[in-house]
N, CA, C and O atoms as a Tripos MOL2 file, in Angstrom:
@<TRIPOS>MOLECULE
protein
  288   287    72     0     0
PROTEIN
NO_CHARGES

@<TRIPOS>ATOM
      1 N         -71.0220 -100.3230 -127.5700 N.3       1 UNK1
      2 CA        -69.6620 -100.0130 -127.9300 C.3       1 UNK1
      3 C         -68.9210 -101.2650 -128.4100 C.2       1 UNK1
      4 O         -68.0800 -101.1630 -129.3030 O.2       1 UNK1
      5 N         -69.1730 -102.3050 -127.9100 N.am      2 UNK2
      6 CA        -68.5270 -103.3090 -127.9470 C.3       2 UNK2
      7 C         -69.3110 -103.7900 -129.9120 C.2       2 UNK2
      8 O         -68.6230 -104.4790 -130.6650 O.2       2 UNK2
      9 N         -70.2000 -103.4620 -130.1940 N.am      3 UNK3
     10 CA        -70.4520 -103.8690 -131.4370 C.3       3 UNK3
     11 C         -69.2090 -103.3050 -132.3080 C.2       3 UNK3
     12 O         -68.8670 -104.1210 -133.1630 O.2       3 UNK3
     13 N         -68.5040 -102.2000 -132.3030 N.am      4 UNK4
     14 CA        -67.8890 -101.4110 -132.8010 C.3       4 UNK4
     15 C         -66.2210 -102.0570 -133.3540 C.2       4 UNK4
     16 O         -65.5220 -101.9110 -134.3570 O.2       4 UNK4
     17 N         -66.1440 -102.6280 -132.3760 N.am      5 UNK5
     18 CA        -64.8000 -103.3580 -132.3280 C.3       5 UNK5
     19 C         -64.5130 -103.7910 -133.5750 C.2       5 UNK5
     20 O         -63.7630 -103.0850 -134.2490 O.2       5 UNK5
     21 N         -65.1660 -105.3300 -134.2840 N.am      6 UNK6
     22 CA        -64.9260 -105.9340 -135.3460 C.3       6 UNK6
     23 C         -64.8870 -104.6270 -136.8770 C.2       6 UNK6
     24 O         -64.3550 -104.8440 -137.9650 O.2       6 UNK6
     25 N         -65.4800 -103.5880 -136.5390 N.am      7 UNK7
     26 CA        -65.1060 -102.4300 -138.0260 C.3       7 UNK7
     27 C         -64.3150 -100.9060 -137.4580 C.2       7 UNK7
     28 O         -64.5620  -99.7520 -137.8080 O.2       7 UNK7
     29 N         -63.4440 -101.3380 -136.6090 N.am      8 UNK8
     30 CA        -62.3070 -100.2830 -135.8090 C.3       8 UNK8
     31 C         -61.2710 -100.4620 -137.3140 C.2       8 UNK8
     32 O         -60.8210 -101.5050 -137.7890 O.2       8 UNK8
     33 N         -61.1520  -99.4000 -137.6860 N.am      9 UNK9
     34 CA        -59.6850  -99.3870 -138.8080 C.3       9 UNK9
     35 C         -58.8010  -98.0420 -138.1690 C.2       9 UNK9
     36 O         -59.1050  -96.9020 -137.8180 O.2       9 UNK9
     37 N         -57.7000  -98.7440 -138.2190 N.am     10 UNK10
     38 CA        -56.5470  -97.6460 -138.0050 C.3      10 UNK10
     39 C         -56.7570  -96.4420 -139.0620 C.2      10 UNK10
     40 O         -56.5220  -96.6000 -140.2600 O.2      10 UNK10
     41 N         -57.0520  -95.6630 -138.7120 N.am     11 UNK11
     42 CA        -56.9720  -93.9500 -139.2410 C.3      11 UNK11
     43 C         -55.6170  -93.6970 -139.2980 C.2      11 UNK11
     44 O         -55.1150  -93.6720 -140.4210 O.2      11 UNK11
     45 N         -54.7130  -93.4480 -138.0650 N.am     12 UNK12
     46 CA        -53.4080  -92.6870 -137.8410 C.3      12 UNK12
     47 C         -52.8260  -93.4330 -136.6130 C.2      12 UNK12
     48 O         -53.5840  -93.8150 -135.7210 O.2      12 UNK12
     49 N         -51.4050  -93.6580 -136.5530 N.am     13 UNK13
     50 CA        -50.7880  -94.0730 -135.8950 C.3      13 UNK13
     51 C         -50.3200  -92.8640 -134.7880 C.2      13 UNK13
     52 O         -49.9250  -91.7720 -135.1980 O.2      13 UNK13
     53 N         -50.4140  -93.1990 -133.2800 N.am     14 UNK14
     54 CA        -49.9280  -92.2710 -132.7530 C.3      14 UNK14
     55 C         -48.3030  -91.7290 -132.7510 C.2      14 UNK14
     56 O         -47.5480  -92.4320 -132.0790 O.2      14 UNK14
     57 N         -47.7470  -90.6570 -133.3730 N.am     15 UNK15
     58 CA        -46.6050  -89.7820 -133.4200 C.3      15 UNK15
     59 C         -45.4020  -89.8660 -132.2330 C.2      15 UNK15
     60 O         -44.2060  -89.6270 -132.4020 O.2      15 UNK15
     61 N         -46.1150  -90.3000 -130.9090 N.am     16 UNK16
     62 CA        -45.1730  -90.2520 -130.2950 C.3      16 UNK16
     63 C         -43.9480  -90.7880 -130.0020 C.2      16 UNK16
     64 O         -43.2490  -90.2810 -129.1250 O.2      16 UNK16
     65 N         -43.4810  -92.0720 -130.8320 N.am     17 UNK17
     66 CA        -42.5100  -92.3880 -131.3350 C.3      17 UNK17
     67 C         -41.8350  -93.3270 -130.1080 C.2      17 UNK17
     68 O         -40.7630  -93.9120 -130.2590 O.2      17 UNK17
     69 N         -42.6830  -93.3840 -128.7860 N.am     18 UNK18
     70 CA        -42.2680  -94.1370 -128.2490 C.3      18 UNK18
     71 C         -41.9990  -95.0530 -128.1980 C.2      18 UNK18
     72 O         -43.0760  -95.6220 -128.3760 O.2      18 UNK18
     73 N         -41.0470  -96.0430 -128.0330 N.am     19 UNK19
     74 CA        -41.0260  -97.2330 -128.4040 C.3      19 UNK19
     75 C         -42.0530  -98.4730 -127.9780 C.2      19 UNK19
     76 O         -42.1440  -99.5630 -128.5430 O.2      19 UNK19
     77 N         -42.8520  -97.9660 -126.7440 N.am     20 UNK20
     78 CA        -43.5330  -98.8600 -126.1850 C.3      20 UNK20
     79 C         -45.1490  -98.8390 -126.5720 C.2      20 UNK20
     80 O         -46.0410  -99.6090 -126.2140 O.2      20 UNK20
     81 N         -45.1990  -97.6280 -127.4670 N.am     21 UNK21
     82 CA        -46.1030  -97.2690 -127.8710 C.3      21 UNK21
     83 C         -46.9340  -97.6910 -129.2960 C.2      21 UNK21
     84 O         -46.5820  -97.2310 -130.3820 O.2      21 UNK21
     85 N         -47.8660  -98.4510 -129.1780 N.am     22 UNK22
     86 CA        -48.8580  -98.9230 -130.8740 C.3      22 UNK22
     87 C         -50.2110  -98.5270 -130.8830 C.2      22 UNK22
     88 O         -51.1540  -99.1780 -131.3330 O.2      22 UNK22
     89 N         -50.2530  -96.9870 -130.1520 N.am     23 UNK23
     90 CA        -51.9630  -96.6370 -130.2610 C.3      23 UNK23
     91 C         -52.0570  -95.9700 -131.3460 C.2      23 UNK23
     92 O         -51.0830  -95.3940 -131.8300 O.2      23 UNK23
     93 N         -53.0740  -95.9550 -131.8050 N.am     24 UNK24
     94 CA        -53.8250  -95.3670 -133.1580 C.3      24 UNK24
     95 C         -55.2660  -94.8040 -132.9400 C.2      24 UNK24
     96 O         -56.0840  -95.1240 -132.0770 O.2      24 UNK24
     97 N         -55.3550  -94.0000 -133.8190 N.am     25 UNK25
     98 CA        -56.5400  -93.3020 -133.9710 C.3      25 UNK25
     99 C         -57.1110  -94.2600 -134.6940 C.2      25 UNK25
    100 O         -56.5320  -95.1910 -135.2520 O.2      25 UNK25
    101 N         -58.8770  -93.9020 -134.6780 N.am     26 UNK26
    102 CA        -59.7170  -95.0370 -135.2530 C.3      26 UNK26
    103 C         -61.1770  -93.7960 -135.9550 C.2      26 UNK26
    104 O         -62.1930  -94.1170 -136.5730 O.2      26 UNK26
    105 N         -60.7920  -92.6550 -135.6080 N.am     27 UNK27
    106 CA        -61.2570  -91.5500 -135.7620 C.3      27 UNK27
    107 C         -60.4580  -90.3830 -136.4200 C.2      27 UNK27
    108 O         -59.2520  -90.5100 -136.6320 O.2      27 UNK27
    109 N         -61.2710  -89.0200 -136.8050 N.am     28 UNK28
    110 CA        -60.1330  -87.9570 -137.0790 C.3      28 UNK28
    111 C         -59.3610  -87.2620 -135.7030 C.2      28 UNK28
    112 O         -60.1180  -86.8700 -134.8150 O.2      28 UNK28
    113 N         -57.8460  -87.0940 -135.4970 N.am     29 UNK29
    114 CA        -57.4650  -86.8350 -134.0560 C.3      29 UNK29
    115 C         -58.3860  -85.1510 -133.7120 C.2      29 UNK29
    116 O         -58.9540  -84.3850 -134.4910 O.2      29 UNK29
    117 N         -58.2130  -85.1010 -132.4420 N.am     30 UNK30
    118 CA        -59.1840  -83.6090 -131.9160 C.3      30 UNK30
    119 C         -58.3080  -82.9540 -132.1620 C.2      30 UNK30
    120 O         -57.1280  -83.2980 -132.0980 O.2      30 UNK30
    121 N         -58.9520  -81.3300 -132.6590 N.am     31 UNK31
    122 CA        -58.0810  -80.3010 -132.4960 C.3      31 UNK31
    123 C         -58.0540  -80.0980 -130.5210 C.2      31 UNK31
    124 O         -58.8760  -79.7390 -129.6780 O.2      31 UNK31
    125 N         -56.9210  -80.4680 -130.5130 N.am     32 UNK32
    126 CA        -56.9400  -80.3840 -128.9940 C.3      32 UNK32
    127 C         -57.8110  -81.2100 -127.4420 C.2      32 UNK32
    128 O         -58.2110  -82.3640 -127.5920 O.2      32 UNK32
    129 N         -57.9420  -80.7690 -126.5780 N.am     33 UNK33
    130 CA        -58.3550  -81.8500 -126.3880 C.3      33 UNK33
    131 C         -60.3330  -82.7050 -126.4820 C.2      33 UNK33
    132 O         -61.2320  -81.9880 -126.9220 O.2      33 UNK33
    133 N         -60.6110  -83.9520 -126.0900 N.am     34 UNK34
    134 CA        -62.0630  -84.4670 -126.9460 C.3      34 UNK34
    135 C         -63.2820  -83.5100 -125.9600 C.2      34 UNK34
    136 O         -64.3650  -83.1630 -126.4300 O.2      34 UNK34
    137 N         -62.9470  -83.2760 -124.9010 N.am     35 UNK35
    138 CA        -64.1410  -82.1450 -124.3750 C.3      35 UNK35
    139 C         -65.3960  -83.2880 -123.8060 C.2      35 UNK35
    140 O         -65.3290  -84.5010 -123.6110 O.2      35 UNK35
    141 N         -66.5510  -82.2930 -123.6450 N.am     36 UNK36
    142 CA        -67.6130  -82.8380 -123.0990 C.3      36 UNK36
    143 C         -67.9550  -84.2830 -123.8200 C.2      36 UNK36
    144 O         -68.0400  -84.3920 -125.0430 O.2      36 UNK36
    145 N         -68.1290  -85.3100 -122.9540 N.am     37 UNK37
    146 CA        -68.6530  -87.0490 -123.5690 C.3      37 UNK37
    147 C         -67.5620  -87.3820 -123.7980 C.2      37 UNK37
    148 O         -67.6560  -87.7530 -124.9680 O.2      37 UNK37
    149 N         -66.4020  -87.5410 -123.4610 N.am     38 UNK38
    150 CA        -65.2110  -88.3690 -123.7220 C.3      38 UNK38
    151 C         -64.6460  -89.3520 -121.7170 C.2      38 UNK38
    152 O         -64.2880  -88.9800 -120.6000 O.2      38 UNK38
    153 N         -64.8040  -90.0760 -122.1210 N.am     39 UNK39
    154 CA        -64.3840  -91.2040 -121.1920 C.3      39 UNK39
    155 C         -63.3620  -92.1610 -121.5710 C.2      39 UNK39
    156 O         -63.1440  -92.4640 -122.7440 O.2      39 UNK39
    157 N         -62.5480  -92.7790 -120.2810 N.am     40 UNK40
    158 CA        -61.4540  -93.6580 -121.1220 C.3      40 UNK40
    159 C         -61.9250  -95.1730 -120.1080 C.2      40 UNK40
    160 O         -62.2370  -95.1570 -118.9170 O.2      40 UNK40
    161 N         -61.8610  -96.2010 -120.8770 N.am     41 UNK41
    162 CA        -62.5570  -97.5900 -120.9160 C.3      41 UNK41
    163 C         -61.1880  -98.2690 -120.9060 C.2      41 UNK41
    164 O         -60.5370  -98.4640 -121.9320 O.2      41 UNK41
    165 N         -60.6990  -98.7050 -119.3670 N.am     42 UNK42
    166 CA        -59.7010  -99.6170 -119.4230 C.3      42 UNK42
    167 C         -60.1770 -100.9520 -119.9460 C.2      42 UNK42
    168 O         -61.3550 -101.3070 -119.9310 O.2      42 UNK42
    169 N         -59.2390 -101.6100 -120.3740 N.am     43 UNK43
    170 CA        -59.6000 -103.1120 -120.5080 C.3      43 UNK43
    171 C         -58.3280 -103.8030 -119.9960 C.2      43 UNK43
    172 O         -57.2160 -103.3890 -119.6680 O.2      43 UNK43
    173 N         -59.0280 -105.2640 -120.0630 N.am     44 UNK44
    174 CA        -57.9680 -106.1890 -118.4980 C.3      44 UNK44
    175 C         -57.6770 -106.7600 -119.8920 C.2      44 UNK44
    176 O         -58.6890 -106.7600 -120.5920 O.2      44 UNK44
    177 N         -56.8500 -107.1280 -120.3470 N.am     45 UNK45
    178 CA        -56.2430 -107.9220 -121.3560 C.3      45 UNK45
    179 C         -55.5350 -109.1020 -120.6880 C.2      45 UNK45
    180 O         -54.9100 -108.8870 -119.6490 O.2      45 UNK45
    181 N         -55.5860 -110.3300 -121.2080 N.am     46 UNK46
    182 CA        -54.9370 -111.4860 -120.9040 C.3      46 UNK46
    183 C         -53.6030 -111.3690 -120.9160 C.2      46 UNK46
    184 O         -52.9480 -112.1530 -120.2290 O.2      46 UNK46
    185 N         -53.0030 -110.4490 -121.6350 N.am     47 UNK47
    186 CA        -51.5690 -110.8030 -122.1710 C.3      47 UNK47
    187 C         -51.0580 -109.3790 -121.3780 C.2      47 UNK47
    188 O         -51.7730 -108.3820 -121.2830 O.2      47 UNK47
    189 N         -49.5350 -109.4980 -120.7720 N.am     48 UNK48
    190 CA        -49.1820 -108.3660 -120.4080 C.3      48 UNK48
    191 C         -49.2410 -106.9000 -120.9990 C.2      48 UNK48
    192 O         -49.6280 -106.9460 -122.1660 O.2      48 UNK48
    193 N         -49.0040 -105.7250 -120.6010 N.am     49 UNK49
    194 CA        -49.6080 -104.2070 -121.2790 C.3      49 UNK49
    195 C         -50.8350 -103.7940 -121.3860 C.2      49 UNK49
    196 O         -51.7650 -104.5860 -121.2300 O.2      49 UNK49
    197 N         -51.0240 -102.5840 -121.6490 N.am     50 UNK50
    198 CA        -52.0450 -102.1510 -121.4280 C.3      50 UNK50
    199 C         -52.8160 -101.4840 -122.5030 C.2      50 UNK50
    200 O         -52.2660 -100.8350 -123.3930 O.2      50 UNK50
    201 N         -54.2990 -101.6780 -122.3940 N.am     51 UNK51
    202 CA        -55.2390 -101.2840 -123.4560 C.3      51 UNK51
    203 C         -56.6460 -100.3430 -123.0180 C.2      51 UNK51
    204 O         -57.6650 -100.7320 -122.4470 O.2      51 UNK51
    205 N         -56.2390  -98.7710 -123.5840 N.am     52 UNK52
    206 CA        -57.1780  -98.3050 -123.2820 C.3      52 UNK52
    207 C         -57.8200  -97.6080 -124.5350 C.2      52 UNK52
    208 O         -57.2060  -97.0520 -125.4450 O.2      52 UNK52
    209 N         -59.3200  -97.7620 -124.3860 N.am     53 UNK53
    210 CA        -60.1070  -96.7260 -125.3120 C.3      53 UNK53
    211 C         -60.4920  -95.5750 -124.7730 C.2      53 UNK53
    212 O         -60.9350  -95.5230 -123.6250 O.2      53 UNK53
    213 N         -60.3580  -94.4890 -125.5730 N.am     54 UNK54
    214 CA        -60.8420  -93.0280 -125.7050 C.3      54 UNK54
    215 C         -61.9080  -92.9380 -126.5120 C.2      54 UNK54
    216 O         -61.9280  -92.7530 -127.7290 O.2      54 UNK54
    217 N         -62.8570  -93.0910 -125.7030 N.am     55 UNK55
    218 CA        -64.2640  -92.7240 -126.2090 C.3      55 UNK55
    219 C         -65.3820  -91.5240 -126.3350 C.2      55 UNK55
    220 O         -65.4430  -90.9380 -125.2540 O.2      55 UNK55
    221 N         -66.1630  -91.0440 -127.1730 N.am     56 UNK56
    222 CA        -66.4740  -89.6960 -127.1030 C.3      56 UNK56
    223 C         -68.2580  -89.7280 -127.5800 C.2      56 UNK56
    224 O         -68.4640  -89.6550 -128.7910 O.2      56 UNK56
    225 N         -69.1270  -89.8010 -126.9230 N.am     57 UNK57
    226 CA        -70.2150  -90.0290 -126.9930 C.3      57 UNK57
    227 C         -70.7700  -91.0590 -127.4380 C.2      57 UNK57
    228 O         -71.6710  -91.1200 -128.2750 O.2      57 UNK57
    229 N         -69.9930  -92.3040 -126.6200 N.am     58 UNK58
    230 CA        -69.9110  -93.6920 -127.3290 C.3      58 UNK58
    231 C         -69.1630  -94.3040 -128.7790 C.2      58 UNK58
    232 O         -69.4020  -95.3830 -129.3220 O.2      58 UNK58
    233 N         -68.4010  -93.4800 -129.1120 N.am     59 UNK59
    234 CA        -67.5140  -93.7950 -130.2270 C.3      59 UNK59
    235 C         -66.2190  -93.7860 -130.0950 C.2      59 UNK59
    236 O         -65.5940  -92.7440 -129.8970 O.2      59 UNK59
    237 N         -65.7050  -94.8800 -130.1830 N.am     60 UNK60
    238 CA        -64.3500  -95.2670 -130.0670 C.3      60 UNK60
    239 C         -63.8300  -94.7240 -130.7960 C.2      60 UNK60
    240 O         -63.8870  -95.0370 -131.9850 O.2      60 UNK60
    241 N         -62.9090  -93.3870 -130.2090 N.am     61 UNK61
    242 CA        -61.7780  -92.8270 -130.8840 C.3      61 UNK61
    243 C         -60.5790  -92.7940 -131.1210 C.2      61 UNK61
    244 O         -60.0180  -92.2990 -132.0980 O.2      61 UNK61
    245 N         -59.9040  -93.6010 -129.7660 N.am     62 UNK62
    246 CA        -58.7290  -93.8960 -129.9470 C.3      62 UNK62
    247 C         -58.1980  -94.9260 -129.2800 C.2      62 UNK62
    248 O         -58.8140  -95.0460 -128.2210 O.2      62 UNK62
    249 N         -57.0840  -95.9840 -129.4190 N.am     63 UNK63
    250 CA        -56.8340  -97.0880 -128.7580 C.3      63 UNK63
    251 C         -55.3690  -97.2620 -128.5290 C.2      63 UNK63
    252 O         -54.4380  -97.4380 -129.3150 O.2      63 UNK63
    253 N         -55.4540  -97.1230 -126.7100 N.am     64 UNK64
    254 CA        -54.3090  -96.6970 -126.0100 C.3      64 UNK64
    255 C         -54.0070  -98.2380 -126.2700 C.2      64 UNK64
    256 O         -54.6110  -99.2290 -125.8600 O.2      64 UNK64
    257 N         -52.5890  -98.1010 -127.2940 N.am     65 UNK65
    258 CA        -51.6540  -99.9400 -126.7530 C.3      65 UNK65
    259 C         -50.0700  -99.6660 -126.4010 C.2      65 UNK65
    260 O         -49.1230  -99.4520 -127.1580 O.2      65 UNK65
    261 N         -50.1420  -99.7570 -124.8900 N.am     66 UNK66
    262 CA        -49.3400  -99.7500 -124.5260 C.3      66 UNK66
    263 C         -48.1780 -101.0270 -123.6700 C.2      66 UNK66
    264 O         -48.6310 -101.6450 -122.7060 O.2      66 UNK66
    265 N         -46.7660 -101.2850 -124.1340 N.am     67 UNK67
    266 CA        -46.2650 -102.1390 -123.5030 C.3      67 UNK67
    267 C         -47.0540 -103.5970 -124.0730 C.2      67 UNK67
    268 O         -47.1040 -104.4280 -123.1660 O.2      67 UNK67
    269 N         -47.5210 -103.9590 -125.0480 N.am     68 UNK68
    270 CA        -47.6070 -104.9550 -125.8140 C.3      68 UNK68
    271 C         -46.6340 -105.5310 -126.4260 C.2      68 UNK68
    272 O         -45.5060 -105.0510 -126.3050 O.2      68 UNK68
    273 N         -46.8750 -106.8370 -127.3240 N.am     69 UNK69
    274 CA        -46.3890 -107.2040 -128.1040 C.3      69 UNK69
    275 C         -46.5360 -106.4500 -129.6520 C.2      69 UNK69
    276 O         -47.0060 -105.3600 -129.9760 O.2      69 UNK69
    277 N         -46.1070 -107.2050 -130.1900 N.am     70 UNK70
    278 CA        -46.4870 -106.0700 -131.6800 C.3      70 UNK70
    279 C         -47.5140 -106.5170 -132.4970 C.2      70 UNK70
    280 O         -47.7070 -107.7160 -132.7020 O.2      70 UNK70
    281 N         -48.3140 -105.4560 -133.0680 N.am     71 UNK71
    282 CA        -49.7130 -105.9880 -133.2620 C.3      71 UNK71
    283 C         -48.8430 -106.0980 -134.6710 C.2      71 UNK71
    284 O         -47.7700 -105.6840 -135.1090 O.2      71 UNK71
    285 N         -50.5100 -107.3080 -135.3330 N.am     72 UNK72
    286 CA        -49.7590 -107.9110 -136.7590 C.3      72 UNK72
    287 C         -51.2810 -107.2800 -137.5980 C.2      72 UNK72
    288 O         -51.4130 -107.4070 -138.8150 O.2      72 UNK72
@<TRIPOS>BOND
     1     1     2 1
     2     2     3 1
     3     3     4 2
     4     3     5 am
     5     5     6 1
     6     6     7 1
     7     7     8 2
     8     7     9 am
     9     9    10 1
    10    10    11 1
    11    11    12 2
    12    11    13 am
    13    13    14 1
    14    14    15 1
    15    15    16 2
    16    15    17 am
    17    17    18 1
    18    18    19 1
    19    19    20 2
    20    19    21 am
    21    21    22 1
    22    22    23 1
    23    23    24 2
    24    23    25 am
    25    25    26 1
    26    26    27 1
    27    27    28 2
    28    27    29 am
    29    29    30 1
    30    30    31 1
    31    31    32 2
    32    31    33 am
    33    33    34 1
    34    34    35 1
    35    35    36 2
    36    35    37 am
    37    37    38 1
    38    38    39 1
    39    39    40 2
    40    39    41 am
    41    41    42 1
    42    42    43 1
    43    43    44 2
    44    43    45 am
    45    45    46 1
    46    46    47 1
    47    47    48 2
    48    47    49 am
    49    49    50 1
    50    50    51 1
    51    51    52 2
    52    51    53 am
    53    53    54 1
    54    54    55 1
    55    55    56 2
    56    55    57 am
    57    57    58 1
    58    58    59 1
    59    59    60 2
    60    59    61 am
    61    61    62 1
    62    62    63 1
    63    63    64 2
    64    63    65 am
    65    65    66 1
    66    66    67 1
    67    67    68 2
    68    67    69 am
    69    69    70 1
    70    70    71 1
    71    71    72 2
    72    71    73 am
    73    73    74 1
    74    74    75 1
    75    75    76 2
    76    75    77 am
    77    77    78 1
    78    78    79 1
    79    79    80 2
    80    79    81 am
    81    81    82 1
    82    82    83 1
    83    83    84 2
    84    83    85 am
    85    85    86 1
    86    86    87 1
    87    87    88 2
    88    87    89 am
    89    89    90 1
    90    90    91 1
    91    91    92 2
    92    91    93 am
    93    93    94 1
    94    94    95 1
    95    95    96 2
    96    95    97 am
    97    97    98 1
    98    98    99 1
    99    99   100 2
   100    99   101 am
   101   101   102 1
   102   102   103 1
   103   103   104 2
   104   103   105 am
   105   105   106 1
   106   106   107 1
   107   107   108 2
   108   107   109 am
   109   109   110 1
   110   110   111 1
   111   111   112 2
   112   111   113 am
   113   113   114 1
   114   114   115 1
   115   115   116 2
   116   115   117 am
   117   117   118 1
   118   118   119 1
   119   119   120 2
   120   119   121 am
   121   121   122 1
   122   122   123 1
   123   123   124 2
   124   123   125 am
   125   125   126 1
   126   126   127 1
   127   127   128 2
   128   127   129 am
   129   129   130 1
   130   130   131 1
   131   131   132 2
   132   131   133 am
   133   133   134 1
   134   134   135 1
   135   135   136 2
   136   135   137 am
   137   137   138 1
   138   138   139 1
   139   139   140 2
   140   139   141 am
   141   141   142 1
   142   142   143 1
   143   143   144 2
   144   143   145 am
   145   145   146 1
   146   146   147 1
   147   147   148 2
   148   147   149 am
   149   149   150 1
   150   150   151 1
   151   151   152 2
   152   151   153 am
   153   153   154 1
   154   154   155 1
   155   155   156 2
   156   155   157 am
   157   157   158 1
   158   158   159 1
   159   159   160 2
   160   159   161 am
   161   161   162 1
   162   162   163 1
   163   163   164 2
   164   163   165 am
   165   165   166 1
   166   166   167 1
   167   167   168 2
   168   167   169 am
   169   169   170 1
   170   170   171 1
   171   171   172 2
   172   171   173 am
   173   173   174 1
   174   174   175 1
   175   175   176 2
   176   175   177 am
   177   177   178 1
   178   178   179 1
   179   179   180 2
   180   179   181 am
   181   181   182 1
   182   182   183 1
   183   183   184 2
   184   183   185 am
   185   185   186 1
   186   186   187 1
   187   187   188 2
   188   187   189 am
   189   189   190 1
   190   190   191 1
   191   191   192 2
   192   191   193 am
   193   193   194 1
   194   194   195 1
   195   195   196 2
   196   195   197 am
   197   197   198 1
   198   198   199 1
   199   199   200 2
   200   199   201 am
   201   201   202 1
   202   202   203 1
   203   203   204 2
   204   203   205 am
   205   205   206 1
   206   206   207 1
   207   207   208 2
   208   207   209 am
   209   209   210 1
   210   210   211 1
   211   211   212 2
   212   211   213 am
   213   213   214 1
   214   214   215 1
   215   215   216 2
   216   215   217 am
   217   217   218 1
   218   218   219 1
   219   219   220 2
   220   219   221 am
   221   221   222 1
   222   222   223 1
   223   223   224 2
   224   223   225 am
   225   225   226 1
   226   226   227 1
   227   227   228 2
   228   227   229 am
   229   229   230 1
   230   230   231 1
   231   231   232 2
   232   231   233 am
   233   233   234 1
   234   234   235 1
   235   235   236 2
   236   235   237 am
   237   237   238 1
   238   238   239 1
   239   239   240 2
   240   239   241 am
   241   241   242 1
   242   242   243 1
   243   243   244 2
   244   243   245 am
   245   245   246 1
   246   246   247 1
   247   247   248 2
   248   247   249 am
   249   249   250 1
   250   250   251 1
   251   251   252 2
   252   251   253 am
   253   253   254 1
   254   254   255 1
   255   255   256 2
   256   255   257 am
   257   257   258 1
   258   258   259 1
   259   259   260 2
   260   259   261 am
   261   261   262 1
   262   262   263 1
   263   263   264 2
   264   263   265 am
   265   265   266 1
   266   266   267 1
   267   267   268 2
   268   267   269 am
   269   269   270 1
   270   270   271 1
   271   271   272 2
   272   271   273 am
   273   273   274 1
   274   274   275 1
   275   275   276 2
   276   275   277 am
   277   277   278 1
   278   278   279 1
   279   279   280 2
   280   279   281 am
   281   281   282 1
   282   282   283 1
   283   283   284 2
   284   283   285 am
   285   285   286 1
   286   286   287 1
   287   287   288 2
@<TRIPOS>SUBSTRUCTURE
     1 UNK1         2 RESIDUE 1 A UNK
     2 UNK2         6 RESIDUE 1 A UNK
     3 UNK3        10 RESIDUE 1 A UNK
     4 UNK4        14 RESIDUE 1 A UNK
     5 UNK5        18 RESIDUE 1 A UNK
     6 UNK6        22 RESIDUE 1 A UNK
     7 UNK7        26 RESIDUE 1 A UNK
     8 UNK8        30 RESIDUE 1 A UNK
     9 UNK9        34 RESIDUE 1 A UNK
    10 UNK10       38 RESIDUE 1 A UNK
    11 UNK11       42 RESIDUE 1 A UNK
    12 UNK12       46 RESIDUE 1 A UNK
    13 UNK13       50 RESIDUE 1 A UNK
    14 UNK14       54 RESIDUE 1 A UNK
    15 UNK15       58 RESIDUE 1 A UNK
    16 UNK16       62 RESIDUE 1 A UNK
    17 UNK17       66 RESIDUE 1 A UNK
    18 UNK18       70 RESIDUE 1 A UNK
    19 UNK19       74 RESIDUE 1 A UNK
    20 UNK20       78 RESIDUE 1 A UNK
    21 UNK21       82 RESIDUE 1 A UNK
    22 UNK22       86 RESIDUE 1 A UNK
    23 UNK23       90 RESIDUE 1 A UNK
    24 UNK24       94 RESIDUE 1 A UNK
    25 UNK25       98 RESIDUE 1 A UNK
    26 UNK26      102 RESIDUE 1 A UNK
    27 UNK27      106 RESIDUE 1 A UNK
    28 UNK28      110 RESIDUE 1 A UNK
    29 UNK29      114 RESIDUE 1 A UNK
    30 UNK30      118 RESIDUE 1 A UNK
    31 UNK31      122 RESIDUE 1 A UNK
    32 UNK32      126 RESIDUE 1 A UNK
    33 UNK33      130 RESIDUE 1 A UNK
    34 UNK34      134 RESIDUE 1 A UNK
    35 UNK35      138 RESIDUE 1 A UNK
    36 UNK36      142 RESIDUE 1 A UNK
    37 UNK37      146 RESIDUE 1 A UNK
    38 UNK38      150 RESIDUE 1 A UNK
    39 UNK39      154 RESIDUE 1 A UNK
    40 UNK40      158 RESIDUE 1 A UNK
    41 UNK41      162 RESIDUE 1 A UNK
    42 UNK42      166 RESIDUE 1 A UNK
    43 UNK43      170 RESIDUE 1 A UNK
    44 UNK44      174 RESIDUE 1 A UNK
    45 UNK45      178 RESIDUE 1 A UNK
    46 UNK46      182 RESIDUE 1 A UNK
    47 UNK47      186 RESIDUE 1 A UNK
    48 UNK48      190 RESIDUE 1 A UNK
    49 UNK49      194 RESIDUE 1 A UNK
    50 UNK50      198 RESIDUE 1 A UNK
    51 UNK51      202 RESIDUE 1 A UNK
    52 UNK52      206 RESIDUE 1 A UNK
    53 UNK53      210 RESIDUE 1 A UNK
    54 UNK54      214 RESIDUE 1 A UNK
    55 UNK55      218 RESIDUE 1 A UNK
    56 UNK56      222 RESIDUE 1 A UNK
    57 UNK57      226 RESIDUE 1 A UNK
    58 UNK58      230 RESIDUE 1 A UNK
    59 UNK59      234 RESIDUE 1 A UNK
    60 UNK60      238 RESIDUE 1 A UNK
    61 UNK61      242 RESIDUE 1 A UNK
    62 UNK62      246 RESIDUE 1 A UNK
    63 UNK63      250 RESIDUE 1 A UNK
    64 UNK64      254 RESIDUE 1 A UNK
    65 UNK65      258 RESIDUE 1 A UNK
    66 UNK66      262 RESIDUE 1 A UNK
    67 UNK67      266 RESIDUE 1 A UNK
    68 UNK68      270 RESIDUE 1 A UNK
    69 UNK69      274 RESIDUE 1 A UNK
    70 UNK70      278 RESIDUE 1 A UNK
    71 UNK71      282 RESIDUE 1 A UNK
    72 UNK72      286 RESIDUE 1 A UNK
């Protein structure tokens, strides 16, 4: 999974308009929810907020950024 990282491209920005919110899809979003083989992969990030992947039979589908700084 971790090979995957360096060719992750933003697909879609998540809608929810929260302000604290910069996750994006890196995949097409599910009709509903990802079902059987989906796991979520915290990561400890150095910098305050939080970063999680939504993964679905080893493919990074989506990337929870929450309470970050602003990605560039």
């Amino acid at each position: 999974m971790a090979g995957q990282v360096a060719d992750l491209r933003i697909l879609q920005q998540c809608d929810c308009r929260d302000a604290f919110c910069q996750s994006f899809y890196t995949q097409p979003p599910p009709d509903g929810a990802y079902g059987p083989g989906h796991r979520n992969v915290g990561l400890s990030p150095d910098r305050p907020g939080m970063l999680v992947l939504d993964v679905v039979d080893n493919l990074i589908m989506y990337v929870e950024v929450i309470d970050r700084r602003p990605l560039s």
